[in-house]
N, C-alpha and C positions, 0 to 999 in steps of 0.2 A: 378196651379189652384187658384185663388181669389176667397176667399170666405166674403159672406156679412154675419156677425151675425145680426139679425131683434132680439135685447135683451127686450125685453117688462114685467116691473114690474111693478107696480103702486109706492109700496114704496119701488126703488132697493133701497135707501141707509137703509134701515131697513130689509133687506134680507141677510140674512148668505149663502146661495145657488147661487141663480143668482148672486148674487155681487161675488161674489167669483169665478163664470163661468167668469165673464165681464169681471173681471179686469186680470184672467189668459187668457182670450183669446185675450184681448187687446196686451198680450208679442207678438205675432206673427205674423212676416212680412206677409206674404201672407192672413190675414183676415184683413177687417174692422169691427170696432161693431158699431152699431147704436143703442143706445136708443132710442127707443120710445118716452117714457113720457118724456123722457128730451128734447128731442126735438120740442116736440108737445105738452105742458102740458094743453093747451087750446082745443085738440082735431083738430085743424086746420091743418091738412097734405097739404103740397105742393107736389101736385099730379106730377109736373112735376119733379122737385127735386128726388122723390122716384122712380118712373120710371124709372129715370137715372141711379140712385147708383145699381137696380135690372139688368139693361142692362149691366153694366158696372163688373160684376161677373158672375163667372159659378156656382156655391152652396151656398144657398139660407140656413140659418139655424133658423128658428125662436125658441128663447128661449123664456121657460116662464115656469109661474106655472103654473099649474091646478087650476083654477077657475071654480068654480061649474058645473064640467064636463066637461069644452069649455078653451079656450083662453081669454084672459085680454079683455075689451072690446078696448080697443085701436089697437088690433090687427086684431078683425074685423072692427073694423073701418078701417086699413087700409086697409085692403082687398077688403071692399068697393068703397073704393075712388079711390086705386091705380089698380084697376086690372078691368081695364073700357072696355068695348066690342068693339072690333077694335085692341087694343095695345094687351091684355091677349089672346083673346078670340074671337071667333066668325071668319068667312071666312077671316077676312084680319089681328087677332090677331093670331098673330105666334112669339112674341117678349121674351118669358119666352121658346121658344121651346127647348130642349135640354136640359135645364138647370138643374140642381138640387137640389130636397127640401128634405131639412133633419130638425125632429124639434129633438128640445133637453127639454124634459118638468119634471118638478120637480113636485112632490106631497107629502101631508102632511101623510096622508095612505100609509102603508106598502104595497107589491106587492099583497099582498094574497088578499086586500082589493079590489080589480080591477079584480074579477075573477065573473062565471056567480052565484058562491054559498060565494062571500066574502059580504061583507058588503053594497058593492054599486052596486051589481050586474051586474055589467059591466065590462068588462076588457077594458084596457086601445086601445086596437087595434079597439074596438067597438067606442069609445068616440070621437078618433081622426078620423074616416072615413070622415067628411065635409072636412075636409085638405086633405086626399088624393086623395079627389074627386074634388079640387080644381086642386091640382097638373095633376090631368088626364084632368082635363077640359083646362086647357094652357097648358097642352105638357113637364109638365113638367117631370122627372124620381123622383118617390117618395123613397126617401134612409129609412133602417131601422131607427126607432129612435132611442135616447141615451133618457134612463127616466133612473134618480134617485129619488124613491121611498122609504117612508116612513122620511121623515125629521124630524122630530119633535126629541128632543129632541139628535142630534147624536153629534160626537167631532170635534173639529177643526182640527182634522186630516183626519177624514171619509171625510168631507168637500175637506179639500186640494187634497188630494187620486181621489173622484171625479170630484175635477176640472181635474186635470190632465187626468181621464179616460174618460172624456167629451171631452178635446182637441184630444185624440188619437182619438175619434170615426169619432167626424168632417172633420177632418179632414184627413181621412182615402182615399184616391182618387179612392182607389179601391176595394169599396162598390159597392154590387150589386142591380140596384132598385129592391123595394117591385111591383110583378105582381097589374097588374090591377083589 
């Protein structure tokens, strides 16, 4: 199975979490990682480019933080651009079919902070629902997520530890999707 990491940070190289996913998930033959912002730090996606690398895998993993309850903006940005009606979606969009999306999302709030009586009154399964309603809309199989939760202040070994239980979860091939 080839899998595509979609790693979207604004500032990865001043991130202790994602950087630390990136660069352990770079060690392994069967994933590419694709940043985002380094890629694109002008916002300009080459729609056909991104297409390809999506066609060209079966697990689709977008990394990122939690940004004010959603995803980086660069990442709806590409959702936007890259996931266009005919190729995604719509009667003759069947190119994501089969495939699989798993996200891997970090937050600054501990678990308890993501529930309907924590601080943000949302749990995290409420927050990401436009992604797995993305994933039902192109067909695709929406995988349990991998969140590590509560970062602020934790050791460079909880870090390591994580990365590592990040890599098992991605790339687990036999994960069951999350129902519709």
């Amino acid at each position: 199975m080839k899998t595509l990491v979609i790693a979207v940070h604004p500032t990865m190289s001043q991130s202790r979490i994602n950087k630390a996913w990136k660069e352990r998930m770079q060690k392994e033959e069967s994933v590419t990682v694709h940043d985002l912002y380094a890629a694109y730090p002008d916002f300009q996606i080459d729609i056909e480019q991104e297409q390809k690398l999506v066609q060209d895998h079966d697990r689709i993993v977008f990394q990122f933080p939690l940004y004010w309850y959603s995803t980086p903006a660069l990442l709806k940005q590409w959702q936007d651009a890259v996931l266009t009606y005919g190729w995604a979606y719509g009667s003759e969009g069947n190119k994501l079919h089969g495939k699989e999306l798993l996200l891997a999302i970090s937050t600054g709030g501990p678990e308890e902070a993501y529930q309907r009586d924590g601080y943000n009154y949302y749990s995290i399964s409420e927050l990401i629902k436009p992604l797995q309603a993305m994933a039902n809309l192109t067909g695709m199989k929406f995988l349990k997520p991998f969140l590590f939760q509560g970062v602020m202040g934790i050791s460079d070994e909880q870090i390591e530890h994580g990365a590592e239980e990040y890599v098992a979860h991605a790339l687990n091939a036999s994960m069951e999707p999350i129902g519709k």
